[in-house]
VEXLUM-399820 format. One record per residue (C-alpha): residue number from 0; residue in one letter; x, y negated, z negated. Coordinates in Angstrom, 3 decimals, always signed. Layout:
node seq=NUM; type=A; X=X; Y=Y; Z=Z
...
END
This chain:
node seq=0; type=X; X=-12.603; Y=+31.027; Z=-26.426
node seq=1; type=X; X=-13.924; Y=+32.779; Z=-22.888
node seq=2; type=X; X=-16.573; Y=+29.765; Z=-22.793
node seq=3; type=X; X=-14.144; Y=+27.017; Z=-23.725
node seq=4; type=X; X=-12.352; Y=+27.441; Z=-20.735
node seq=5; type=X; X=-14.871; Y=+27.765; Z=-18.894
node seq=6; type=X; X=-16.411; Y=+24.374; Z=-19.952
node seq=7; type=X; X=-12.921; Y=+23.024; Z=-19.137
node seq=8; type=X; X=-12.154; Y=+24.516; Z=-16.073
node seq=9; type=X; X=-16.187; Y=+23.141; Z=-14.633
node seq=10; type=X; X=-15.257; Y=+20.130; Z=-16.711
node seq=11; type=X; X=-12.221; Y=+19.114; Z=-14.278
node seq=12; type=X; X=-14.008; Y=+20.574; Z=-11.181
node seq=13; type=X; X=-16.702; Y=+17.975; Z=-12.135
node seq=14; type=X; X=-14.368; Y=+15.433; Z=-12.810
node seq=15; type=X; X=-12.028; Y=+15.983; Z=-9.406
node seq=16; type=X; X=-15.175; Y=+15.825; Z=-7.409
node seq=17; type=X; X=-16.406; Y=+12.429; Z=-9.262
node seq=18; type=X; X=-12.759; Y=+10.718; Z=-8.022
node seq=19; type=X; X=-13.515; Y=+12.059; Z=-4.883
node seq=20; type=X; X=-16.796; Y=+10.493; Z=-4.763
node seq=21; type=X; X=-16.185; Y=+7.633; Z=-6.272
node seq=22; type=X; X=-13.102; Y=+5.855; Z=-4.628
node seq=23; type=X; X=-13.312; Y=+3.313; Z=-2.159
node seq=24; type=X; X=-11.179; Y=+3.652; Z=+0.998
node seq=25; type=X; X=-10.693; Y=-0.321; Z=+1.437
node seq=26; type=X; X=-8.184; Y=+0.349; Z=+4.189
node seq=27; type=X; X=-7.000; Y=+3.325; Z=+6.377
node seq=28; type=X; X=-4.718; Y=+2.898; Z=+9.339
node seq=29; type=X; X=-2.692; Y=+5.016; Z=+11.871
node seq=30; type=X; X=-2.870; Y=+2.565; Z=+14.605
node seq=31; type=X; X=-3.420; Y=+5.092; Z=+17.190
node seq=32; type=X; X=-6.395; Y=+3.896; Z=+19.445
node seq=33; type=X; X=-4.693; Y=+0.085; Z=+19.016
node seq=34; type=X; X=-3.547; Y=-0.465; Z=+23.008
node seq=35; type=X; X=-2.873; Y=-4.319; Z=+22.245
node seq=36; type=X; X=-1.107; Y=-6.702; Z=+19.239
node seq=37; type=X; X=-2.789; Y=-10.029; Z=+18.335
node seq=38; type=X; X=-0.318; Y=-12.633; Z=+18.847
node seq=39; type=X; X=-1.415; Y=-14.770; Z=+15.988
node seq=40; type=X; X=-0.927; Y=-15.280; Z=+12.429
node seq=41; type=X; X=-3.795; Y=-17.055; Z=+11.364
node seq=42; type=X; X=-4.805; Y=-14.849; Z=+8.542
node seq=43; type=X; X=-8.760; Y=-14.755; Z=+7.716
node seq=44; type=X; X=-11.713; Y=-12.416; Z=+8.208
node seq=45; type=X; X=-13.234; Y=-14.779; Z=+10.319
node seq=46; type=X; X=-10.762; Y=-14.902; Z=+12.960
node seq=47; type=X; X=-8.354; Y=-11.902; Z=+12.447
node seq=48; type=X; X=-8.099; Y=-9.299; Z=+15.088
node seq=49; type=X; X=-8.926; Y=-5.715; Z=+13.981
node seq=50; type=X; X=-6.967; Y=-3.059; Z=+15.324
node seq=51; type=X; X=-7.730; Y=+0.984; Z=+15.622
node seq=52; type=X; X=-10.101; Y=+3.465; Z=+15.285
node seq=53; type=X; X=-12.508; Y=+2.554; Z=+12.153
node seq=54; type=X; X=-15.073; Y=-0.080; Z=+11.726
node seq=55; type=X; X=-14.423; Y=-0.569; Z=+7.890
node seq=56; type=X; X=-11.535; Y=+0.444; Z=+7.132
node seq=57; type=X; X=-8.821; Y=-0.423; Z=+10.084
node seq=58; type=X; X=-8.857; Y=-3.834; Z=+8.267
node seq=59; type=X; X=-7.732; Y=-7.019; Z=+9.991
node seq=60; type=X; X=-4.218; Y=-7.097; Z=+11.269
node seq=61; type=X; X=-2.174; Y=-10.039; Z=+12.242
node seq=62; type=X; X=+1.067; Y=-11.203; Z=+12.120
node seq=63; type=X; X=+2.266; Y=-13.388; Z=+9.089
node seq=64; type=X; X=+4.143; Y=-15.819; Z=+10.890
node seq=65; type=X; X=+4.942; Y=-16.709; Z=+14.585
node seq=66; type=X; X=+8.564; Y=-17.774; Z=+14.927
node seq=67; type=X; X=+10.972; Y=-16.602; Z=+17.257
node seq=68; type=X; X=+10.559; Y=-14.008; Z=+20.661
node seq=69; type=X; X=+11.002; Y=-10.729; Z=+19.297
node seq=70; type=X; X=+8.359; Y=-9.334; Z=+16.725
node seq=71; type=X; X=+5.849; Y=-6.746; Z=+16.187
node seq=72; type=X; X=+4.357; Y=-4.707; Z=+18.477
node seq=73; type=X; X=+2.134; Y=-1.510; Z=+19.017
node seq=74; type=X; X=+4.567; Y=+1.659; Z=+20.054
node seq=75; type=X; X=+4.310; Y=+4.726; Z=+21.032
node seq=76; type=X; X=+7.882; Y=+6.205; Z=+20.998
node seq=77; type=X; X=+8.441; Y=+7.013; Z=+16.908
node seq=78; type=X; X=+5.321; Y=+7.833; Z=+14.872
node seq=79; type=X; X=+4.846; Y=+9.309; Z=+11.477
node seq=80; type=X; X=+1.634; Y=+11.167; Z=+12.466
node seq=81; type=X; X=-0.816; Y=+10.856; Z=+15.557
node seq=82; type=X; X=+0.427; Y=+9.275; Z=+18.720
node seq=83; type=X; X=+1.615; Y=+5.382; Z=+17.909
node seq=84; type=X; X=+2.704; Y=+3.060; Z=+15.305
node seq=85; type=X; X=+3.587; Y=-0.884; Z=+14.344
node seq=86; type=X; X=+7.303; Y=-1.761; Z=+15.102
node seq=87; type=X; X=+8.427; Y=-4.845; Z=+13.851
node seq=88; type=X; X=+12.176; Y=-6.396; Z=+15.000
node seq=89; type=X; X=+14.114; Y=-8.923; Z=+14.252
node seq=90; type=X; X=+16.069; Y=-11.263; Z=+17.327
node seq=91; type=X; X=+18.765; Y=-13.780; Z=+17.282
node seq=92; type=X; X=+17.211; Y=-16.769; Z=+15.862
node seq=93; type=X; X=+14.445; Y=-15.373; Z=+14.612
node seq=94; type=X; X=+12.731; Y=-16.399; Z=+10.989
node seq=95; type=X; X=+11.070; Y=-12.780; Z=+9.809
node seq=96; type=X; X=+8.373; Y=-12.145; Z=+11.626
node seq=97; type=X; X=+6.059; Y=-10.218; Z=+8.741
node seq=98; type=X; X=+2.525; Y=-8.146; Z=+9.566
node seq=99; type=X; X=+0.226; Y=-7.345; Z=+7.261
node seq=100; type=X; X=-3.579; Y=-5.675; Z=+7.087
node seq=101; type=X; X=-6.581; Y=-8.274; Z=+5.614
node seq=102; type=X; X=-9.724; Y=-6.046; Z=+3.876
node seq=103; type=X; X=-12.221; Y=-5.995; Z=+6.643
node seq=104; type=X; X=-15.681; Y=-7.809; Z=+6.251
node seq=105; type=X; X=-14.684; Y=-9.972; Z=+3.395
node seq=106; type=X; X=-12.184; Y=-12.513; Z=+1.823
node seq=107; type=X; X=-13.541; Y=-11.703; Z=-1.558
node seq=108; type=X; X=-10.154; Y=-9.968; Z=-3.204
node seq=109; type=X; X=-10.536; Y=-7.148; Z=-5.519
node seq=110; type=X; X=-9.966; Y=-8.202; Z=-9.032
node seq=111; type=X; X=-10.158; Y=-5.167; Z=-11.729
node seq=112; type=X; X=-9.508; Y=-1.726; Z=-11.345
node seq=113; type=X; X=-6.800; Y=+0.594; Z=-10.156
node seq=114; type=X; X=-5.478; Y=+0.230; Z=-6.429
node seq=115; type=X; X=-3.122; Y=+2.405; Z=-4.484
node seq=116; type=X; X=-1.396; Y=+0.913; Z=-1.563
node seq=117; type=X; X=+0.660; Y=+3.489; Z=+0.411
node seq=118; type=X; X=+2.218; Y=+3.031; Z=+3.883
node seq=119; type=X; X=+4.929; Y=+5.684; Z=+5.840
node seq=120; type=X; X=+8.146; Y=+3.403; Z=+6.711
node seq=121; type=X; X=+11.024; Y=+3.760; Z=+9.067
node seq=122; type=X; X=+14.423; Y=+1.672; Z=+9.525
node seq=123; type=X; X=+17.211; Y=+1.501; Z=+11.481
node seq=124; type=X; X=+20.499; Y=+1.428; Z=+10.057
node seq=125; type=X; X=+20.451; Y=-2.386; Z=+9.978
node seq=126; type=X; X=+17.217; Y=-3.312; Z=+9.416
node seq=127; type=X; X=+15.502; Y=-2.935; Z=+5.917
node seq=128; type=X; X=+11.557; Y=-3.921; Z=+4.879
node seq=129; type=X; X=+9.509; Y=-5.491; Z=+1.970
node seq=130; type=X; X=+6.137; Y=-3.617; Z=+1.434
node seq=131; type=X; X=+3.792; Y=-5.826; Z=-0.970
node seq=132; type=X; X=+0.356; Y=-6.334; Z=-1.828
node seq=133; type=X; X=-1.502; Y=-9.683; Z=-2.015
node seq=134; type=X; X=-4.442; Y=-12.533; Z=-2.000
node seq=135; type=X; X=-4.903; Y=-14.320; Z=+1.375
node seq=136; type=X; X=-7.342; Y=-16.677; Z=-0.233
node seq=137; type=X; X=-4.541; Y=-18.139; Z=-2.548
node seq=138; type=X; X=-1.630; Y=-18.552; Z=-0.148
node seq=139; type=X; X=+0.413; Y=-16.955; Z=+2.104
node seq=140; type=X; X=+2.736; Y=-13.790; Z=+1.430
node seq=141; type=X; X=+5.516; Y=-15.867; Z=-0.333
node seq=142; type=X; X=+3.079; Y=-16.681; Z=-3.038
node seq=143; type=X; X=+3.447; Y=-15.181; Z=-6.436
node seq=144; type=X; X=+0.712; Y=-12.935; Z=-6.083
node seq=145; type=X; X=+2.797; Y=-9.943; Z=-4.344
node seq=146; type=X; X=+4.008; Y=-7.684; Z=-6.242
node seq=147; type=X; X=+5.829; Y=-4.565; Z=-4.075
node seq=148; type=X; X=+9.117; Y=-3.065; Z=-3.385
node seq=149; type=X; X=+12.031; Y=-4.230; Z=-0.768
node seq=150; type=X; X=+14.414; Y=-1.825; Z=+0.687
node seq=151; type=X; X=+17.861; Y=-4.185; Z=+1.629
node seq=152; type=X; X=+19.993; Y=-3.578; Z=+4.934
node seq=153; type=X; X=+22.282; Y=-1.050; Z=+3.269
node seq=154; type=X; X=+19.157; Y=+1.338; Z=+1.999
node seq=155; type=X; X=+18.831; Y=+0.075; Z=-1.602
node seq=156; type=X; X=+15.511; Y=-0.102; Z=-3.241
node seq=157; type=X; X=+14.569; Y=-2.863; Z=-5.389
node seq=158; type=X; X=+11.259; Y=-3.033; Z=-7.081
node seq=159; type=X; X=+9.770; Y=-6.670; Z=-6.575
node seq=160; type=X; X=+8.068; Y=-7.535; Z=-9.929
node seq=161; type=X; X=+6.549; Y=-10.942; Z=-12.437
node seq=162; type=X; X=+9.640; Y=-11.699; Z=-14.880
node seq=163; type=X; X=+7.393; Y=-13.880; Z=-16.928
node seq=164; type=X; X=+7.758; Y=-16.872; Z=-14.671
node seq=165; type=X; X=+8.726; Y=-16.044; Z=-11.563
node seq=166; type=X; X=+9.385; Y=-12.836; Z=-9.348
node seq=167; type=X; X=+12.735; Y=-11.142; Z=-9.400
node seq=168; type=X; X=+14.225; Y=-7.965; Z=-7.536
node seq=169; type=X; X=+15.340; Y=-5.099; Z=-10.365
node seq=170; type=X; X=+19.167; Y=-5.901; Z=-10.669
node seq=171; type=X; X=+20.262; Y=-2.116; Z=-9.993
node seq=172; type=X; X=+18.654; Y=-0.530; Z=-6.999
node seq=173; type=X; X=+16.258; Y=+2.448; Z=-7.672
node seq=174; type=X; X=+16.682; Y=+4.516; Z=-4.831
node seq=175; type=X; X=+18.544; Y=+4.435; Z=-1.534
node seq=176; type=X; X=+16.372; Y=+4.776; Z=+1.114
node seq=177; type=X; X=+18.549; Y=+6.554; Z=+4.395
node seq=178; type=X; X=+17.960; Y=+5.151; Z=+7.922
node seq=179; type=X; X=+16.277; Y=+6.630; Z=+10.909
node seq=180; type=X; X=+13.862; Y=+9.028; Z=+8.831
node seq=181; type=X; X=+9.825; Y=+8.748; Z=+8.103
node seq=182; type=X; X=+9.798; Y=+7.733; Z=+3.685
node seq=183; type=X; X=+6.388; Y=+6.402; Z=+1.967
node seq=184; type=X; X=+6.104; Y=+4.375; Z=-0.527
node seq=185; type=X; X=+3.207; Y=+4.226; Z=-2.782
node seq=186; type=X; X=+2.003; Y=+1.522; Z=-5.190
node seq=187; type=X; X=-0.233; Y=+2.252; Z=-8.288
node seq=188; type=X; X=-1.957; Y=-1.436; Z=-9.438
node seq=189; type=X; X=-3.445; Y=-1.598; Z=-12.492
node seq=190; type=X; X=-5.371; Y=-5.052; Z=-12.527
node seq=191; type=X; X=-6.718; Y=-4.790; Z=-15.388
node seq=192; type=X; X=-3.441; Y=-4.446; Z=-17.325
node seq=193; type=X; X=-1.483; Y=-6.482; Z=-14.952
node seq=194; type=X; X=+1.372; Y=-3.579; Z=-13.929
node seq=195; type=X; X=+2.648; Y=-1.435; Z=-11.108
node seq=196; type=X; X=+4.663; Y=+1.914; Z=-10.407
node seq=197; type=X; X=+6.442; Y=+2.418; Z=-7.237
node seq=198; type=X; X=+6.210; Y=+6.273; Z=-6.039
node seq=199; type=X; X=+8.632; Y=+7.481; Z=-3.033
node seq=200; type=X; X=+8.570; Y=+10.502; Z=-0.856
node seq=201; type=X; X=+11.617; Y=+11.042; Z=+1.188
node seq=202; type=X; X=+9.980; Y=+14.116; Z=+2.633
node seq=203; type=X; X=+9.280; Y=+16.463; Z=-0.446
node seq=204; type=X; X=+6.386; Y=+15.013; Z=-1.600
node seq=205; type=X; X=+5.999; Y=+12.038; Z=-4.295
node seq=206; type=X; X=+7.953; Y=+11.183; Z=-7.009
node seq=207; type=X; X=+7.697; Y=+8.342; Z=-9.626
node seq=208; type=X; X=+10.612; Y=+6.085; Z=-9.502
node seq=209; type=X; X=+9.660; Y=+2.968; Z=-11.271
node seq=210; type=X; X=+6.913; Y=+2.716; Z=-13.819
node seq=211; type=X; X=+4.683; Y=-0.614; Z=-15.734
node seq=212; type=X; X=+6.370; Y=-3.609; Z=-13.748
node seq=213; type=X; X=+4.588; Y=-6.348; Z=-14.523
node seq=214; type=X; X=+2.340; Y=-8.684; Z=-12.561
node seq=215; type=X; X=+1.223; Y=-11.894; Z=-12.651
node seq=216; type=X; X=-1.169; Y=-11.784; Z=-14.623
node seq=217; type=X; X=-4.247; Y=-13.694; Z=-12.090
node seq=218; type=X; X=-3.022; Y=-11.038; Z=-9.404
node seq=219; type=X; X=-6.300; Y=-10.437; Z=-7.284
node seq=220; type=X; X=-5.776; Y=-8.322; Z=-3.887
node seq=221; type=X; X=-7.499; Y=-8.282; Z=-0.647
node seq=222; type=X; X=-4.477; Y=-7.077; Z=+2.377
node seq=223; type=X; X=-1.463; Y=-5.464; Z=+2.596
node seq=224; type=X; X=+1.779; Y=-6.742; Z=+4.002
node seq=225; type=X; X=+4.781; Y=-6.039; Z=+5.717
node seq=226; type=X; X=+8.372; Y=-8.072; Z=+6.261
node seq=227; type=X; X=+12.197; Y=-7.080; Z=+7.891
node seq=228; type=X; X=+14.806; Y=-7.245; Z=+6.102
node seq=229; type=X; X=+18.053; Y=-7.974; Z=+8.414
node seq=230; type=X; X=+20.079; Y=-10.684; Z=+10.229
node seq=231; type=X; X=+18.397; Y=-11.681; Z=+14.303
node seq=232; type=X; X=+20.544; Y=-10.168; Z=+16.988
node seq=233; type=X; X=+19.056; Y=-9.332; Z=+20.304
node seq=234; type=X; X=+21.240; Y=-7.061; Z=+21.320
node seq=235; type=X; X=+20.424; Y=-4.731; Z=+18.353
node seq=236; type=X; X=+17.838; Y=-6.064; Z=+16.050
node seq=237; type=X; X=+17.119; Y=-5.272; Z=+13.189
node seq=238; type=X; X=+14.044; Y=-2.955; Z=+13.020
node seq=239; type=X; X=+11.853; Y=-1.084; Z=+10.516
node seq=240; type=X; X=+8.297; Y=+0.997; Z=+11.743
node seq=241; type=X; X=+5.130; Y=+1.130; Z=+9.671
node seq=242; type=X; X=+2.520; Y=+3.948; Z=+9.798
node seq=243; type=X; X=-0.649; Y=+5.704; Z=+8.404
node seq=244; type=X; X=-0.851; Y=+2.705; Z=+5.896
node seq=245; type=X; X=-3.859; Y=+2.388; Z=+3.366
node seq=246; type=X; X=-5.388; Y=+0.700; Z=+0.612
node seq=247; type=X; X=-8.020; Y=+2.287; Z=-1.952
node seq=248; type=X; X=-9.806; Y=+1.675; Z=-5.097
node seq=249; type=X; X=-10.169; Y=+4.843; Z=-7.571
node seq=250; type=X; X=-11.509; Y=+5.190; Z=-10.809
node seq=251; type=X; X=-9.945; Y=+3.605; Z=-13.975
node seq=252; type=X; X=-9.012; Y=+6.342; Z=-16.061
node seq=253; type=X; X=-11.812; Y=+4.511; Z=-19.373
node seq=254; type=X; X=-14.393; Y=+6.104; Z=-16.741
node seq=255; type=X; X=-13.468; Y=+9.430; Z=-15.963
node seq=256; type=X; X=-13.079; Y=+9.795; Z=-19.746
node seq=257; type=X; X=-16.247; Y=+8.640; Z=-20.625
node seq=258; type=X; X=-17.664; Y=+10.938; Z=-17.600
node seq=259; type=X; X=-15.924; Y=+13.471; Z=-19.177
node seq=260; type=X; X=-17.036; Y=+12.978; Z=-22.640
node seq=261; type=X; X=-20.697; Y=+13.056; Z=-21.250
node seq=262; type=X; X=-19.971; Y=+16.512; Z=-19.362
node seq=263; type=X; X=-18.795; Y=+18.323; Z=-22.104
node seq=264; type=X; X=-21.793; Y=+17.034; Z=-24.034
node seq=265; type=X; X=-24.246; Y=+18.448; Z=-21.221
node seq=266; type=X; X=-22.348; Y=+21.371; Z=-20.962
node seq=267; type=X; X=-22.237; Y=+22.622; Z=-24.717
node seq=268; type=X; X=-26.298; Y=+21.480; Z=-25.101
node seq=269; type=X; X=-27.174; Y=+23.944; Z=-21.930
node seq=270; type=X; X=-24.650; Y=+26.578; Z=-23.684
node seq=271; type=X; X=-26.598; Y=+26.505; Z=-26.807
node seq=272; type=X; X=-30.255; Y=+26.676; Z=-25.462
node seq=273; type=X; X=-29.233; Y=+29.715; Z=-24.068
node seq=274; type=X; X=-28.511; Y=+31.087; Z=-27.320
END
């Protein structure tokens, strides 16, 4: 019994060490050595401005349209962590002005495996967001290939998800999310079986709030994207911030099993020589 849980215990050492190893940070962003904001939305690897402090992983960031005066911008007065974030605002007149993050060094999207997105997101009390992943090669963000979460003027939460032939917003919301106070939202996308869960932290740590949403089923990724939620006024806009965003590949769960499986094997043949 002693030795069984002590092959277990190595076992998930082993295991915890392989994830570890094995995922791949596609992007990582806290925007703090960014001093300047690309005005353009032109969204490609070839001609995208990278912003930050990594050569990989900042990723490409641009705006998603260019309509209007007010926008997006790099700030330095609210921050989740570090010293600066993205602001984003919303004037009189003004179509959304979205921002989003393009994988750095290729437009090749991922297509299989398991991605978590995550960004930490801030609103005022009249502004709101849409967080979504998506395929640049394809179309823009208002293509069908972005599955994600919205969070509406008055706080609700409403998963963003493939109905079978189009996308639709959950009909009841799934969490209100207050104004004026740091919340991160996570995405776990499984492209192999074409589903999502949304996790939320509103300061405690993570929690599962919505679980196998469906996809569309030729979902391929490659960026991450950001929109406000809001009606223009210049006087007070509507305004949401975005910080320490990333996007990373991990292990499908088939693998670590089968890693696993192999351990244990290794393990209980070394056990036995040594009787």
């Amino acid at each position: 019994m002693r030795r069984a849980s002590v092959l277990l215990l190595i076992v998930g050492f082993v295991m915890g060490v392989s994830v570890a190893a094995n995922a791949e940070m596609i992007i990582s962003q806290n925007f703090d050595n960014t001093t300047t904001f690309p005005d353009e939305h032109v969204f490609t690897t070839s001609d995208a401005t990278a912003l930050g402090d990594a050569a990989t992983t900042v990723a490409k960031w641009k705006l998603l349209s260019l309509v209007g005066d007010s926008g997006t911008s790099v700030t330095n007065d609210l921050y989740y962590s570090g010293t600066q974030s993205i602001v984003t605002e919303r004037g009189t007149g003004d179509t959304p002005r979205g921002f989003g993050g393009l994988r750095t060094g290729t437009d090749i999207p991922i297509e299989d495996g398991i991605l978590v997105a995550e960004a930490r997101l801030r609103r005022n009390s009249i502004g709101g967001y849409l967080f979504f992943v998506g395929d640049n090669t394809t179309a823009s963000y208002t293509d069908v290939k972005c599955p994600g979460a919205s969070v509406w003027i008055d706080g609700n939460l409403k998963a963003r998800y493939w109905n079978g032939s189009a996308w639709a917003y959950s009909a009841n919301p799934i969490v209100n999310v207050p104004a004026d106070t740091w919340v991160g939202l996570k995405y776990v996308i499984d492209l192999d079986n074409n589903q999502f869960d949304i996790w939320y932290d509103s300061g405690s740590g993570y929690t599962e709030i919505a679980s196998d949403l469906a996809m569309e089923s030729t979902l391929d990724v490659n960026y991450v994207g950001f929109n406000p939620n809001g009606t223009g006024n210049d006087s007070n806009p509507p305004t949401f911030w975005i910080d320490d965003v990333s996007l990373e590949l991990v292990p499908e769960p088939s693998t670590l099993a089968l890693l696993a499986c192999g351990l244990i094997g290794l393990l209980a043949y070394a056990w036995r020589k040594r009787k």
